[in-house]
Every structure is written in C-alpha cells, then in structure tokens.
C-alpha positions in Angstrom: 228.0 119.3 144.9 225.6 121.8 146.1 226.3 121.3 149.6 229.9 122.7 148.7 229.0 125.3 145.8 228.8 128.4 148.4 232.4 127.4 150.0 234.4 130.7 149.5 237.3 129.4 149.3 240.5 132.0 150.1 244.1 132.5 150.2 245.0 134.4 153.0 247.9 135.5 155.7 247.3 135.2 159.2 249.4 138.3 161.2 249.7 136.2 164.5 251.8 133.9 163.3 256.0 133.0 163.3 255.7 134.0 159.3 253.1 136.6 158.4 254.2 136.5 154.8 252.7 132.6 154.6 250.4 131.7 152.1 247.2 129.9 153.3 244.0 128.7 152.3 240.6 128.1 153.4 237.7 129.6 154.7 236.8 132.8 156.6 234.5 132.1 159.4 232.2 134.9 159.6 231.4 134.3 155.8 231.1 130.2 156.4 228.4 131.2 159.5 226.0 132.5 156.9 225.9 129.1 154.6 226.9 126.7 157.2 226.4 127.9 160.7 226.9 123.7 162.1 230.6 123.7 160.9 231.4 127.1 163.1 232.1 127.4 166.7 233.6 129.3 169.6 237.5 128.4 171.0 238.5 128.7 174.2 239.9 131.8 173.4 236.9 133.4 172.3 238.1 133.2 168.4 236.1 131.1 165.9 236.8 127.9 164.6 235.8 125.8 161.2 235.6 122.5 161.5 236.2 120.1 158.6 233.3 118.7 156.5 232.0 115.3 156.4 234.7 113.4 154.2 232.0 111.3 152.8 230.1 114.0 151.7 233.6 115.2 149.7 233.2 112.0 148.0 230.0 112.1 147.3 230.6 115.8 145.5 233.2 114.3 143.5 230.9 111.5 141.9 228.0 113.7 141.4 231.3 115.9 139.8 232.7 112.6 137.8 229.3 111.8 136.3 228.7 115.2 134.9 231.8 115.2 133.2 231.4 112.1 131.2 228.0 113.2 130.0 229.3 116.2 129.2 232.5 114.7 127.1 232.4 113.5 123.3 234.2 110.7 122.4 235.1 111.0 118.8 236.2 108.2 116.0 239.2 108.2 113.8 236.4 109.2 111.1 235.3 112.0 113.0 231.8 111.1 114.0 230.8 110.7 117.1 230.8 107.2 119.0 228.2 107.3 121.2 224.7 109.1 122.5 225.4 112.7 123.7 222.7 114.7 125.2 223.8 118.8 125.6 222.3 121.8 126.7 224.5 123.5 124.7 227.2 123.4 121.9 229.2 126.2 120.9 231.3 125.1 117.1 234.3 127.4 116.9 235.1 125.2 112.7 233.2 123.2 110.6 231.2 119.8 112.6 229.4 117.2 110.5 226.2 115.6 111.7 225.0 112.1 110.3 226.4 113.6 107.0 223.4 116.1 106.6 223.7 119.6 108.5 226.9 121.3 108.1 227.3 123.9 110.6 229.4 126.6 109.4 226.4 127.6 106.7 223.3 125.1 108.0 222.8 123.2 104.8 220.0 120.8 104.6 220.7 117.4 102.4 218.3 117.2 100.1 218.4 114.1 98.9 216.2 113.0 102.4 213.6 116.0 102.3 210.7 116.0 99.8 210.8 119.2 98.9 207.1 119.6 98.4 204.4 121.7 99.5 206.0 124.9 101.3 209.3 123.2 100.5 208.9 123.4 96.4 210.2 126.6 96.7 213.6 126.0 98.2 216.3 125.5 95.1 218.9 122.5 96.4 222.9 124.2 95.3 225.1 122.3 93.0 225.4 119.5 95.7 222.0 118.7 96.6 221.7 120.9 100.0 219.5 123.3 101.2 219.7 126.0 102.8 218.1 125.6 106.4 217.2 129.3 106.5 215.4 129.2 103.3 213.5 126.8 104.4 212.4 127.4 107.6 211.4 130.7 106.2 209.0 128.8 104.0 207.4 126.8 106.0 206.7 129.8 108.4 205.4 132.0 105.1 203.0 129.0 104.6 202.2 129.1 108.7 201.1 132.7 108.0 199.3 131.5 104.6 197.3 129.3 106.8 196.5 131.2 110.0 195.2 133.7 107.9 193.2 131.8 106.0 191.8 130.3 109.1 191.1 134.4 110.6 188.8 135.0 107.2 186.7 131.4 107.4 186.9 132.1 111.0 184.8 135.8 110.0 182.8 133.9 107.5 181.5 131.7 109.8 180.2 135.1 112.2 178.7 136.4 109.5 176.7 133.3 108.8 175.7 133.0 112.7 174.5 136.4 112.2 172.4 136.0 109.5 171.0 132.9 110.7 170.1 134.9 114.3 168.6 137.4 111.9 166.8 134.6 109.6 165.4 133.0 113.3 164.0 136.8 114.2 162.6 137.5 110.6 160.9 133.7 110.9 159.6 134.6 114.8 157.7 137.9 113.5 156.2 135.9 110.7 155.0 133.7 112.8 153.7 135.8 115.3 151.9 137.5 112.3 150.5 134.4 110.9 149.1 133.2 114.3 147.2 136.6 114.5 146.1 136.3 110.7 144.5 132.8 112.3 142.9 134.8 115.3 141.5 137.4 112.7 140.1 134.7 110.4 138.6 132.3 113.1 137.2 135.5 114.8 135.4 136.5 111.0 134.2 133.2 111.0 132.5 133.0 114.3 131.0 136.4 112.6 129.9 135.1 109.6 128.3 132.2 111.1 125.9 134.6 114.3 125.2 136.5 110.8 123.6 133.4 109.0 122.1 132.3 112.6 120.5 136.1 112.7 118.8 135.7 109.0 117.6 132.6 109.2 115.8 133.7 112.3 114.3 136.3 110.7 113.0 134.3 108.2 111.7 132.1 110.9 110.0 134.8 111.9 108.1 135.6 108.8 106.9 132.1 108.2 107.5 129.1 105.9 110.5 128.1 103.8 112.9 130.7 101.9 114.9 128.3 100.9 115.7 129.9 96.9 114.6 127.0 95.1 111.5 126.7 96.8 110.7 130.4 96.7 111.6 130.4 93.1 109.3 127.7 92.2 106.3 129.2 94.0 106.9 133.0 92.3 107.0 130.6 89.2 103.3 128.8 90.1 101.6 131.8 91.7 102.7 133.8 88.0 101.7 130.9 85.8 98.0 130.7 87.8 97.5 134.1 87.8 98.1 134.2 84.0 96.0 131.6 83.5 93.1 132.7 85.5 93.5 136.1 84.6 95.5 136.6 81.5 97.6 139.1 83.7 101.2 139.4 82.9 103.6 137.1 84.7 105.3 139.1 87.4 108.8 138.1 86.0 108.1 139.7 82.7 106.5 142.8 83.9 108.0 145.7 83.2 107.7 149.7 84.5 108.0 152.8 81.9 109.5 156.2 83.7 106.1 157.4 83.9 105.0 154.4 85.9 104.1 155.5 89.6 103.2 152.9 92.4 101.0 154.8 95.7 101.8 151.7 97.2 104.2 149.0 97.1 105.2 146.0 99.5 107.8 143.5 98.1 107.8 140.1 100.6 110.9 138.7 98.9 112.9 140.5 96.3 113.1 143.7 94.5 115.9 144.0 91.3 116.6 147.1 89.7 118.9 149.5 87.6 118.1 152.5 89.1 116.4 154.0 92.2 115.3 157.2 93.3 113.9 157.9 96.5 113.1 161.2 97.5 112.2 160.9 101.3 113.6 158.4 103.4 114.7 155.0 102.1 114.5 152.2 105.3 116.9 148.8 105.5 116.2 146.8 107.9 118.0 143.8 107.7 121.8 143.4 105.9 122.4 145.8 103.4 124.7 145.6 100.4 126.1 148.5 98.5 128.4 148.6 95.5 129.8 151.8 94.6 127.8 154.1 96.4 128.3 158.0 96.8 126.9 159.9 99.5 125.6 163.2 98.9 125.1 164.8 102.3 126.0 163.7 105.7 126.7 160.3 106.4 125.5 159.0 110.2 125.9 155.5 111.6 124.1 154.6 114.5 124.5 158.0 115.9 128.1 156.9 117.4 130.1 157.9 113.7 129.1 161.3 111.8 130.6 162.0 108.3 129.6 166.0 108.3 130.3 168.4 105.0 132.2 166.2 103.3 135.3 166.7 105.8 134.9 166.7 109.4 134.7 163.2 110.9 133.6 163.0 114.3 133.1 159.9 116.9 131.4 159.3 120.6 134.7 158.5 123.0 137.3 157.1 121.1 137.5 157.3 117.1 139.8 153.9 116.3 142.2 153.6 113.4 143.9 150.4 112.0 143.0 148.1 115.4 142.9 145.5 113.9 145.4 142.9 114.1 146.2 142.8 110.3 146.5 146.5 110.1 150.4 147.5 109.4 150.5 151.2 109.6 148.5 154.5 109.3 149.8 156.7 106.1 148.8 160.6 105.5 149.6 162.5 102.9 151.5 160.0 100.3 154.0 159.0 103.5 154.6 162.9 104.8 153.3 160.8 108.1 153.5 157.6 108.9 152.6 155.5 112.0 153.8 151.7 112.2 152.3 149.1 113.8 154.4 149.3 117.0 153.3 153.1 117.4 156.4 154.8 115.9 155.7 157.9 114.5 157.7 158.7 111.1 157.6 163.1 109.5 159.3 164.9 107.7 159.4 167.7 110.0 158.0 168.8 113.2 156.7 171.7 114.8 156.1 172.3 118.2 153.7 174.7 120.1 156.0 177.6 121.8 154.2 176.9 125.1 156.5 173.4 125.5 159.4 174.4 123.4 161.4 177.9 123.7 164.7 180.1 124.5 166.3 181.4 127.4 169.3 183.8 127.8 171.5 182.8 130.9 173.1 186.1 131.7 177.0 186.5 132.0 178.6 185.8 135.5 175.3 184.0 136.9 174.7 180.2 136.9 170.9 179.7 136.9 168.2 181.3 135.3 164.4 180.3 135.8 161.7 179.7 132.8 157.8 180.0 134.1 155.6 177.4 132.5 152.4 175.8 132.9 153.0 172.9 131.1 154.8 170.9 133.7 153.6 167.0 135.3 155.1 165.0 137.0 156.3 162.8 133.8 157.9 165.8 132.1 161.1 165.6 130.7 163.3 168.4 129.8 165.6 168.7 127.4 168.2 171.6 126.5 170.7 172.8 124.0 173.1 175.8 123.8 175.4 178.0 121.7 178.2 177.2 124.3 180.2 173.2 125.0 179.0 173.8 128.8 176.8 170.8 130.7 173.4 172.3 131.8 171.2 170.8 135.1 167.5 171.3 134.3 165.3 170.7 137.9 161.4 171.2 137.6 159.0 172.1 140.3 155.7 171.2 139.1 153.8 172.7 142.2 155.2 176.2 141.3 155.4 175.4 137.6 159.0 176.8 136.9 162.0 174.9 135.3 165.4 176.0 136.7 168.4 175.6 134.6 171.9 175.6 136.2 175.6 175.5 134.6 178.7 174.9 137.4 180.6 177.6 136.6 179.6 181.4 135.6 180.2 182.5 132.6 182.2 185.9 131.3 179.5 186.2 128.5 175.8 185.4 127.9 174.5 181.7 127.3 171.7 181.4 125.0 169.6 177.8 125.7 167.1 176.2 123.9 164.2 174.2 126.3 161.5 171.2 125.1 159.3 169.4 127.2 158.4 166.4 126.5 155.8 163.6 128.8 156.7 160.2 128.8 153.9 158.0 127.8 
C-alpha cells in the first residue's frame, strides 16, 4: 500500500494518436521519475516509457487494503449491539448509539446504577432514570483534582517553612555552643588563676615560718591570751578594746587586724591580696603606674586601654544605648558626624565633566563615595601621591552639578 500511495493516477489524451479525443489513463512519466525512478526509461525514439509494476506487489496492496477494511467495519446484531471487538481511532455518531447499555451518545449520560457516587461524585444528582451526566461529573472529579493539588502547594510551603526554621534552630544552637565552649575556656582559665593565687599565699606563709593553718592560729592567739592573763592579769587580746582617744606610736599586727573604721592620714601599704567592699576614692586612682584614674574623669592607659576582651563580654554601651558596640565590632548611633576634612561638597560646573577636590586625607585603602542633586553616574579616581580626588560624569551637563564626597578606609 505505501509503495502505490504516491501513484498519480491521470486521465489523459494523447495528440499523436488516430483519435485525439480518446480517454486514457495512467501515469505521466516525468512525475513517476520523482517517486519511482526504476519503473521509467528511455525508447528508442528518445520518448519515455513506464513500465508496469510488480503484479505481486498489486496483490500484496490489496491484502494490506482487505485487512484494513475489516478492522475498520462493524458488524452489528439484530439487537443493535455490536458482535464482535472493534478497535477505532475514530468514530464520528451522526444519531443516537448505545454502548453496553450505559453511555448514550447524543447527551453522554452515565448509568448510575454501576458508579458509586461517592467522594467527588456525591455531588452529581442521577435524572429521573438513574443517569448521569458525564460532564457533570468529570467536572467534579477535576474540581476535587484542583482541591487536592492545592492542598498539596500549601503543605508543600509548610514544609519550607519548617526547613527554614530548623536551618535557623541549627545556627541559633551552633552560636550557643560556640559561646558555651568559650564560657569553658574562661572558667578553666579562672581556675588555673585561682589555683597560682593559693600557690603564691601559701608561699608567703612559708616564708614567714610555721603553720597558719586557722585553727591552729586560732588556738595559739587563744593560749598566748589566756597565759598572758594569767601571768599578768592583762586583758585578753580578743576582748581589748580602743576608745577614739586611743593612739598607738607603733603598731605591728603578724596575723590579723578587724575593724569598723580606719583612718589613715599618710600612706596606707598592702602588700599581699587585698579585699575591698564598697570603697570610694577620693583623689586619683593609679595602678601599677600602667592605668591612671585623674580628676574624677580622665582615664588614661600605657599603649593600648582594653575594653570588654574578654570572651564573655557581649557589647560596649554609652550613654543608655545612644552607642553601642557588639561583640563582632559593629558599631550601632543614632547619628553621625563626620569631620569636614573627609566629608564635603563640590560644584561640577555646567558643560564640564570633571572637577578636582584637594585633600590630605587620602591612603591607599581610601574609599570614596559620592552623591548628587542630579540621576547622573559619577567616576571618582584618587591619586594619593598628589592627594587630589577627581570626579568625572560621561556627559556635560547644561547646568551645575552639586556632589557630595566621603572618605572612608577600609579596615
């Protein structure tokens, strides 16, 4: 069959003949030389001929034809149903056609009777003889279809929300343990403090001779008191007491010293570890010649003057949170103010593109950034060795450009 499909088959009159007005048909050459060049050659006198095809292969065509035509026929009973299989590409129903007694074609009702009409299909009302309409319930099912996909979009966004919180969670739990392990550092490194502390004291009482344990000491003040009273019928030293008029040229305490209130009007010497309460500081405050507390205001360090380096410090606050620093270093105010020496105005003039600014605060790591009155782009190029910034626009302009310029060193 395809072999033959492209035959143009003609009816035609040949002019060289006995009867010009003949009838005949077949092929033209020239168009049979563009399928099936094999079947066309050259006469004798210089014409073309056809030459017949294969008879077989006309037989063949015609049961390749033969079976397509009895899969494409119905064979219908006195009943009008169908007696066997059929399998179609395509049906076209000019009337009315029954199928297996359920769809009926000219309005594609649904017996209802078979369908459980449940689910998407409770909707669908059957008519007075227990059909459906198929329309109606296709739509259904597909309003359900629509039900469920979007269901499935909004768990679908539910579950990336709860991804994102639990990336969030993981971060939040990463920093607190982060801070935790430095809270360890910090408390092992206190410890190792505490204990070279203790090793110092007890050296020093090494150094003084015999055992301070407090017991010990206790219960020798206690003897030494009791003997001396004895002996002497002096006052225990525990029991003694000084009026305000009491003055001492001399005193040298070996162990310990407890008092309300002390006034010393010279210079008063610690030695060891001290221990203050609340204490207030009249005058300047001095520590080890490296820190200096002077007029109650000025605070003043030897090379570097540290705040909050520790690693359990959070953040620096002055002036109830007008100015805050975190601990990663960024800076939080409520305003700023620049010096004019980094920060300033420049007038381009009308019909000119650049215009130079002269400054002495220029490196290397300078940054510049600028602003103006005018949606135009604006190139900024420094030259550090002649300490001038040059700004440049593409085009001139028909009227002045007023920038703004900051610079600004990266860290």
């Amino acid at each position: 069959m395809d072999y033959f499909s492209d035959f143009r088959v003609r009816d035609y009159h040949v002019n060289a003949t006995t009867d010009p007005n003949a009838t005949n048909t077949g092929v033209i050459a020239q168009e049979i030389m563009q399928t099936h060049p094999e079947l066309v050659t050259t006469g004798r006198d210089g014409y073309y001929m056809v030459a017949e095809p294969n008879p077989f292969m006309l037989v063949k065509a015609v049961q390749e034809l033969n079976n397509k035509v009895e899969n494409a026929l119905m064979t219908i009973g006195s009943d009008g149903n169908s007696t066997s299989q059929t399998n179609l590409n395509q049906l076209t129903v000019t009337s009315d056609i029954n199928a297996g007694g359920i769809v009926k074609a000219s309005d594609f009702m649904l017996d209802a009777s078979n369908i459980n009409l449940v689910g998407s299909l409770a909707s669908v009302t059957p008519d007075s003889e227990g059909k459906v309409n198929l329309a109606e319930a296709i739509n259904a099912i597909n309003d359900e279809r629509l039900m469920i996909n979007d269901k499935i979009a909004t768990q679908s966004a539910q579950i990336a929300s709860l991804d994102q919180r639990q990336a969030s969670d993981s971060a939040v739990l990463a920093e607190t343990k982060q801070k935790t392990d430095s809270l360890a550092d910090a408390v092992n490194s206190t410890s190792s403090t505490l204990t070279s502390l203790s090793d110092q004291i007890q050296g020093l009482l090494d150094s003084l001779g015999g055992d301070y344990s407090s017991s010990d000491s206790e219960k020798s003040n206690t003897d030494s008191s009791q003997t001396l009273s004895s002996n002497n019928n002096l006052t225990p030293v525990e029991q003694m007491f000084a009026t305000d008029s009491a003055k001492l040229a001399d005193l040298d305490v070996s162990n310990q010293i407890s008092t309300l209130k002390l006034a010393v009007s010279d210079t008063l010497k610690s030695l060891g570890e001290t221990f203050l309460g609340k204490t207030t500081v009249a005058g300047d405050f001095s520590q080890d010649g490296t820190l200096s507390i002077t007029e109650g205001k000025s605070i003043n360090a030897i090379d570097t003057l540290y705040f909050q380096n520790s690693s359990l410090a959070n953040a620096v606050d002055f002036f109830n949170g007008k100015v805050t620093i975190n601990q990663s270093g960024v800076l939080g105010v409520q305003k700023l103010a620049v010096s004019d020496k980094t920060l300033g105005s420049v007038v381009l003039p009308a019909n000119r593109t650049t215009v130079t600014i002269e400054t002495d605060q220029l490196t290397n790591s300078s940054k510049i950034f600028t602003s103006s009155d005018k949606p135009v782009a604006i190139a900024a190029q420094k030259n550090v060795s002649e300490s001038k910034i040059t700004l440049e626009i593409a085009e001139p302009l028909s009227e002045d450009l007023n920038i703004d310029w900051w610079i600004v060193d990266e860290r």
